[in-house]
C-alpha positions in Angstrom: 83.6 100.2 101.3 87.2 101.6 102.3 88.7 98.0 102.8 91.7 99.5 104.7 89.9 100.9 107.5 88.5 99.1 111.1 84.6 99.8 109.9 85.9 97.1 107.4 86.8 94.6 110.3 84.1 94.2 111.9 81.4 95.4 109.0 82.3 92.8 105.9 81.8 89.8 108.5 78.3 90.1 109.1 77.7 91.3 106.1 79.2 87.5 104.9 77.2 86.2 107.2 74.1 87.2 106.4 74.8 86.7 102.5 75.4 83.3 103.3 72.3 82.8 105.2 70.3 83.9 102.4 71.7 82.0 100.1 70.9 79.0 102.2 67.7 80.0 103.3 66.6 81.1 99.8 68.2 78.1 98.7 66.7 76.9 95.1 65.3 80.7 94.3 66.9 82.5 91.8 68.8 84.3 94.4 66.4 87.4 94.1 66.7 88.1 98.3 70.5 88.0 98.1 70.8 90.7 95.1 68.2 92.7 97.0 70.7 92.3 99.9 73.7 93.5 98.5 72.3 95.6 96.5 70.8 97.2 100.1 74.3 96.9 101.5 76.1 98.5 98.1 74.1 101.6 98.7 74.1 102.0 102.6 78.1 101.7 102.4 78.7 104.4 99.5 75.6 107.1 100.9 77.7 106.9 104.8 81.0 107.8 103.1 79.4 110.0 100.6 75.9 110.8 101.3 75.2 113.3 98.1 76.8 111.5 95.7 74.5 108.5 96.2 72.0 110.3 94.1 75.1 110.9 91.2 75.3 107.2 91.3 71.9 106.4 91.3 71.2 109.0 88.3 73.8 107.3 85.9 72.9 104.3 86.6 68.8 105.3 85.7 70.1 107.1 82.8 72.1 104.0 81.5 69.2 101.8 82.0 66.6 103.3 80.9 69.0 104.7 77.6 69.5 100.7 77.1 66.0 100.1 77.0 65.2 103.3 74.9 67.4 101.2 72.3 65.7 98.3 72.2 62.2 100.2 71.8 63.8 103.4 69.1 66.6 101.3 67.8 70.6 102.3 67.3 69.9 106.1 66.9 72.9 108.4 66.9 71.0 111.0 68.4 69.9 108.8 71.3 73.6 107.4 72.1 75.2 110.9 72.0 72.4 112.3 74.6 72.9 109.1 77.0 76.7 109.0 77.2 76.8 112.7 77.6 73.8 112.6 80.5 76.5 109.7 82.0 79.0 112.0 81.3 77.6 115.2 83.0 78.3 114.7 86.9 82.3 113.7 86.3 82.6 116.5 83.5 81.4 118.9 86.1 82.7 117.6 89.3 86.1 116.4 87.9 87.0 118.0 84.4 85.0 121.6 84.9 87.7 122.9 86.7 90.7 122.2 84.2 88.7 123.1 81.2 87.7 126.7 82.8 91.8 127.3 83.8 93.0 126.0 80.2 90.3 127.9 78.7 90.7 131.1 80.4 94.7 130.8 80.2 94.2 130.3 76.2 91.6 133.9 75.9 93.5 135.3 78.5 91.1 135.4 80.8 91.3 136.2 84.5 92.2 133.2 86.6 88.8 131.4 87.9 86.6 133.7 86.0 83.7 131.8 85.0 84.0 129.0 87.7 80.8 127.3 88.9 80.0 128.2 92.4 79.9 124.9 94.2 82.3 122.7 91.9 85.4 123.1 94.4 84.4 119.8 95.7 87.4 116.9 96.1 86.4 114.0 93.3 83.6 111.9 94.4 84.6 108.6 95.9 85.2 106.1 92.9 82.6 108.5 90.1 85.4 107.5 87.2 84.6 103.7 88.0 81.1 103.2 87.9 80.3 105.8 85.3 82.7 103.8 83.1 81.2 101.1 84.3 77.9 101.8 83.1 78.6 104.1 80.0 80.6 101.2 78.8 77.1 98.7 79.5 75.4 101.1 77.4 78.0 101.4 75.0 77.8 97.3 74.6 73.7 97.2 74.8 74.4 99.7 71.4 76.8 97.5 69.6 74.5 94.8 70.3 77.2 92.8 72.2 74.6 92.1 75.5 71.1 92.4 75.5 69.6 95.1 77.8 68.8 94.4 81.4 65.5 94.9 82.5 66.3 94.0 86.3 66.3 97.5 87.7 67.6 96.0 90.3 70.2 93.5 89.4 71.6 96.6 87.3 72.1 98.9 89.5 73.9 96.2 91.7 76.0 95.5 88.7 77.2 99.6 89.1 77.5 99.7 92.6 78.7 96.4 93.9 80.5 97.6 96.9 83.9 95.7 96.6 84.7 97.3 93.4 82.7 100.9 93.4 85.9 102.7 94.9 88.8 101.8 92.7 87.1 98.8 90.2 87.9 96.5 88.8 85.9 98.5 85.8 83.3 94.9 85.7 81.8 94.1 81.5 78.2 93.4 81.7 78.7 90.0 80.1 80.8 88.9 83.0 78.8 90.6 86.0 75.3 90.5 85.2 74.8 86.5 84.1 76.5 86.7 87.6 74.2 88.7 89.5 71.4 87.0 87.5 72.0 83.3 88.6 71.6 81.6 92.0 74.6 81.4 94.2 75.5 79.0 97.0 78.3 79.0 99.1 81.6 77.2 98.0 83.9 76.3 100.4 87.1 76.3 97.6 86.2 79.9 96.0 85.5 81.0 100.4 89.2 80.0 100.8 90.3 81.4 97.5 88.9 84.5 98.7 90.0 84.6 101.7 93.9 84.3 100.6 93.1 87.1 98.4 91.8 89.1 100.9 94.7 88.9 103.3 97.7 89.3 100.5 95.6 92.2 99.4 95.7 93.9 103.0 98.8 92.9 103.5 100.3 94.9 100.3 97.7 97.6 101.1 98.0 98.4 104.8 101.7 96.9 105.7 103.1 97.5 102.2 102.5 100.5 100.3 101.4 102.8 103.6 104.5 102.2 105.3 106.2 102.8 102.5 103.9 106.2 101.5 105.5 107.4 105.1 109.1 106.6 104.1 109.0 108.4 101.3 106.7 111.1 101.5 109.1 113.9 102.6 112.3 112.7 100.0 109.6 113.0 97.3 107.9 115.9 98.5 111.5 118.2 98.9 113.6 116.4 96.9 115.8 119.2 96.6 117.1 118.4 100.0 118.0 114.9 99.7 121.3 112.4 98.6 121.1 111.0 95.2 120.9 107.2 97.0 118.0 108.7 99.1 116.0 109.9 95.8 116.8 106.9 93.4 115.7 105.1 96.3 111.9 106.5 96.8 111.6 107.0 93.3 112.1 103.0 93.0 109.4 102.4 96.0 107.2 104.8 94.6 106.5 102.2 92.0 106.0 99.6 94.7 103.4 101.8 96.7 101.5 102.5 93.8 101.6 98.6 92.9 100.6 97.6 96.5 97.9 100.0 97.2 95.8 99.5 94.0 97.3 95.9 93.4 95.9 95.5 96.9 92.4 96.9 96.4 91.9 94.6 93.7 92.9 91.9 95.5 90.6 92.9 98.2 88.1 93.4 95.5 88.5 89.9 94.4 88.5 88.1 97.7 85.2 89.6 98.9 83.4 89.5 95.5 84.8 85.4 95.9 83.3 85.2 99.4 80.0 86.9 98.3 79.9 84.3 95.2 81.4 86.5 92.4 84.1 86.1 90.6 85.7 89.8 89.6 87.8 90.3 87.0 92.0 90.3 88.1 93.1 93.4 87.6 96.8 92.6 88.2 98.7 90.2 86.6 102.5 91.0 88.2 103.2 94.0 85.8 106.6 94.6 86.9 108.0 91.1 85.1 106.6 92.7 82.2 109.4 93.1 78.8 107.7 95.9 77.3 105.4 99.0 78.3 102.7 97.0 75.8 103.2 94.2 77.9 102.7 95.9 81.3 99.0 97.3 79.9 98.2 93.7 79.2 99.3 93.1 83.3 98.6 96.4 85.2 95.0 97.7 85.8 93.3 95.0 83.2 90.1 96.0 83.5 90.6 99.9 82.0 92.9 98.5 79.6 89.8 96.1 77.9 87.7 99.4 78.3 89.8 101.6 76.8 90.3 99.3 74.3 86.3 98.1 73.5 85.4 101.5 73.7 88.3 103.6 72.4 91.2 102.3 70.3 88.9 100.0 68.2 86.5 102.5 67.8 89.0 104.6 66.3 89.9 101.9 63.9 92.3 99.9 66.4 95.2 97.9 64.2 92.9 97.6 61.1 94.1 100.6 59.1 97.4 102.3 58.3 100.5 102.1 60.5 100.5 106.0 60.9 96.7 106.1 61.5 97.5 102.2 64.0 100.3 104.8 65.6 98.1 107.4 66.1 95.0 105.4 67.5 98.1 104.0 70.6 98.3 107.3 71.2 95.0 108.8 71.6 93.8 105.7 73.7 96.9 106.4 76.1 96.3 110.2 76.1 92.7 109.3 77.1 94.2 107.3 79.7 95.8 109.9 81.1 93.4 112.2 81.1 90.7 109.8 82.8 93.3 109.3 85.8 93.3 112.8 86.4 92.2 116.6 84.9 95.9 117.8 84.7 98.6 118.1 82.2 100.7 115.9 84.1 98.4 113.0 83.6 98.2 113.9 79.8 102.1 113.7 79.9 102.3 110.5 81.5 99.7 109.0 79.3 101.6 110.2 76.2 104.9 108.4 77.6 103.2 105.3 77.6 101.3 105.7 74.0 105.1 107.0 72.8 106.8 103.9 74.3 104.2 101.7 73.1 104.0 103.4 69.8 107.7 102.9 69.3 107.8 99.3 70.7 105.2 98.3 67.6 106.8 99.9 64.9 110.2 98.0 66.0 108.4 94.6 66.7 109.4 94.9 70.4 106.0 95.1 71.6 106.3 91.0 72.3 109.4 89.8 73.9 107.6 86.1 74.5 110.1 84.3 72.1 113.3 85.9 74.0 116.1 84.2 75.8 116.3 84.6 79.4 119.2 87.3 79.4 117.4 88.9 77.3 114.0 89.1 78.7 115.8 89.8 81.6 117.0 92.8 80.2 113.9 94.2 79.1 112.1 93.9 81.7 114.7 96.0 83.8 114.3 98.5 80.9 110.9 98.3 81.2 110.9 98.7 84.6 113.0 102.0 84.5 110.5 103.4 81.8 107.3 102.8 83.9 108.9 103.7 87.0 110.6 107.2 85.6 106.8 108.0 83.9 105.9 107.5 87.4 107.0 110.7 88.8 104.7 112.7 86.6 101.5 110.4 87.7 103.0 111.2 91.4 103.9 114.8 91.3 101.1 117.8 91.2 102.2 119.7 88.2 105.0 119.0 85.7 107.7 121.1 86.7 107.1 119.3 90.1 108.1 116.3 88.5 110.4 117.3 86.1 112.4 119.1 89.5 112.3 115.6 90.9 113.8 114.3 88.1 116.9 116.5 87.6 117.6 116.3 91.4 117.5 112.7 91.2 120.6 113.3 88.3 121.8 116.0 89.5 121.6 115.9 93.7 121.7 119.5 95.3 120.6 118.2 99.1 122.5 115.8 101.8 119.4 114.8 103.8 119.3 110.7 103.9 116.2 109.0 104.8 116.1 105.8 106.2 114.4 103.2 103.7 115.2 100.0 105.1 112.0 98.9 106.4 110.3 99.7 102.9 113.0 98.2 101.1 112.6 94.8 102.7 108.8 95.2 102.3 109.3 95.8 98.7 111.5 92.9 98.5 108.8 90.5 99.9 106.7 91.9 96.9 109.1 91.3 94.4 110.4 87.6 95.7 106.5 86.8 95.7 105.7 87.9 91.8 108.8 86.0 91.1 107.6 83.2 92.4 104.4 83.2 91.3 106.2 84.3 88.1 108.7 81.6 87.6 108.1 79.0 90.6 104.1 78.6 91.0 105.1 75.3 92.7 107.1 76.7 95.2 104.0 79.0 96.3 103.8 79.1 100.0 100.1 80.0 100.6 99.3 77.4 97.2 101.5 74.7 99.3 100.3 71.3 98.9 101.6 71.0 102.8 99.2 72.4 105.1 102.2 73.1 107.8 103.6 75.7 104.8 100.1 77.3 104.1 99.1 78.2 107.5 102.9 79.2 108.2 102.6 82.0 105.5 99.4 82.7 106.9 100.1 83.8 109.9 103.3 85.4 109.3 101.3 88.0 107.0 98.1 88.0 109.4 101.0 88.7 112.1 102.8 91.4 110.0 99.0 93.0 109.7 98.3 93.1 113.0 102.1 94.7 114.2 103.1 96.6 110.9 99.6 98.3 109.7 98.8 101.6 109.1 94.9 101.9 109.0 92.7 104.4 107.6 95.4 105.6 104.8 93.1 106.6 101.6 93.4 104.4 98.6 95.5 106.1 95.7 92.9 105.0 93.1 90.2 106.1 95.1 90.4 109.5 94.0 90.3 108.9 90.6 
């Protein structure tokens, strides 16, 4: 479901409202008719916005399945897994990663540009194909390792791939927190409902007054940077870290609240990254859910921290070049996932990778530090190509332009964002929607449900969404 949009108004309510009277209706059943529900709703929701890659979906999630149960039956064969991962594999391999292997490929045997493409493979990436086929590849991965036993629901398994608040931009869900879910009966609970429900609204707030205003205010210094002030650059460049934060922050939020409302509780995938001291840190805050994948599925694999600093070193790096490369089939992905393995790399071998015991100035410090790292490896996750980015860069340092654009409105947004993850930071008492005074709480309500309604920009796409 695209959360930001009006379908979403009016759609998620009944949709809520008929869960609910379900699970009241069905009350005492294993809560069979509400996963049949969803499950309905899951797929009606992803075939309107992308009617042929329903079937993608529904083939990796068959292939997954039945690989799990082919495991049970033939046992741990590494002929088996390597044939399942890479059936998982095929539709974002073709549909995603065909294209930059051709160009590299035919670039490094000098080949004519496109020769060999695929007729048909031009297509834009399929709404939210990196999420579930993690998703499930890393299910099958686990059935493998023997870490969850396989699921022999076909139904309650391919809810657990395609459960509509997270299908677009995750959270990336582990079986053993989604599926003894999925599997249980669920009634409604008024506390998680209004739980939800403040997730819900800071997460459209930070998507739809946020980060879209913000995309606007910035879009044309980052876009020509050669034409802008210095003030003007340094300026978007700081924002762009505050769109990107509020537009996938906010989707997980979203994610959250409606999986709370529905009964679920969904992994958070945002723990106020920006307060973090080191670039380690900030992967234990920012998008949680790939980081846990990543490293489940990747680093340990590789031997993780159980080996030789060089080969410990090495195995960062990988991970984060993997990381890159997931978010996107381009060098400039690659680069900015080898910026953060570097930096991370670099923080371990100096024991700076845990800044917990610091004083205050100097946490402080670091976190600014940090901060300015993420922030600067943002412009290559932002920009199309890498001398895009690295041309943003030098004109930030060296300003050719005298163009000004006015930031003000984004810069007080982003200062409502960062006041709030302070607070929540440092002050979780002082929490205005938490408030133990009901005059506080609905205060902070309607100032953001009024901000909504005045400031939004509807129907922006999700950044995340694409990936």
């Amino acid at each position: 479901m695209i959360v930001n949009s009006f379908d979403f108004i009016w759609i998620f309510p009944l949709i809520f409202l008929c869960n609910t009277a379900i699970q009241m209706w069905r009350k005492g059943s294993s809560g069979k008719a509400a996963n049949l529900f969803l499950l309905s709703v899951s797929y009606l929701l992803f075939w309107y916005y992308n009617k042929t890659m329903t079937l993608v979906l529904l083939g990796v999630s068959l292939v997954t399945w039945l690989g799990a149960l082919a495991v049970r039956r033939y046992g741990r064969k590494a002929s088996l897994t390597l044939t399942v991962v890479l059936l998982a594999l095929l539709p974002l391999l073709a549909l995603k990663y065909y294209p930059f292997i051709n160009t590299n490929l035919g670039a490094l045997f000098g080949a004519e540009k496109g020769a060999g493409a695929l007729p048909g493979l031009n297509l834009a990436i399929p709404l939210g194909i990196s999420f579930f086929t993690l998703q499930a590849i890393g299910y099958y991965i686990d059935v493998v390792k023997g870490r969850v036993e396989p699921e022999k629901n076909l139904g309650d398994y391919l809810l657990f791939v395609a459960f509509f608040p997270q299908i677009a931009s995750g959270p990336i869900s582990k079986a053993s927190d989604l599926l003894p879910q999925i599997k249980k009966r669920r009634e409604f609970d008024a506390a998680n409902a209004t739980q939800g429900l403040k997730w819900l609204l800071w997460g459209m707030f930070l998507k739809v007054v946020v980060a879209d205003n913000i995309g606007l205010a910035i879009r044309g210094p980052l876009a020509q940077s050669h034409l802008y002030t210095q003030p003007t650059l340094i300026g978007s460049v700081f924002l762009y870290s505050i769109q990107i934060y509020g537009d996938f922050a906010g989707y997980s939020f979203m994610a959250v609240g409606i999986g709370l409302l529905l009964g679920f509780e969904l992994i958070n995938n945002f723990h106020r990254p920006y307060l973090a001291a080191s670039v380690t840190e900030f992967w234990h805050r920012w998008h949680r859910s790939l980081s846990i994948w990543l490293k489940d599925h990747i680093y340990i694999p590789l031997g993780g921290s159980r080996c030789s600093k060089f080969r410990n070193s090495v195995n960062i790096f990988v991970t984060f070049l993997v990381s890159g490369l997931w978010h996107g089939a381009n060098w400039n992905f690659v680069l900015w996932g080898g910026i953060h393995g570097t930096a991370q790399v670099a923080e371990k071998r100096l024991g700076l990778q845990d800044a917990s015991g610091s004083r205050a100035a100097v946490r402080a410090f670091r976190i600014v530090l940090t901060y300015c790292i993420v922030t600067l490896a943002w412009l290559f996750f932002l920009q199309p190509t890498i001398p895009a980015a690295w041309s943003t860069l030098t004109h930030i340092f060296s300003p050719t332009g005298k163009n000004t654009a006015d930031l003000t409105f984004a810069l007080i947004l982003a200062g409502v964002v960062i006041a709030k993850d302070l607070i929540d930071e440092y002050a979780p008492r002082f929490r205005p929607m938490h408030s133990p005074y009901v005059a506080v709480r609905w205060v902070s309500y309607s100032a953001l449900m009024f901000m909504i309604m005045v400031f939004a920009v509807y129907g922006e796409k999700f950044i995340y969404a694409g990936f």
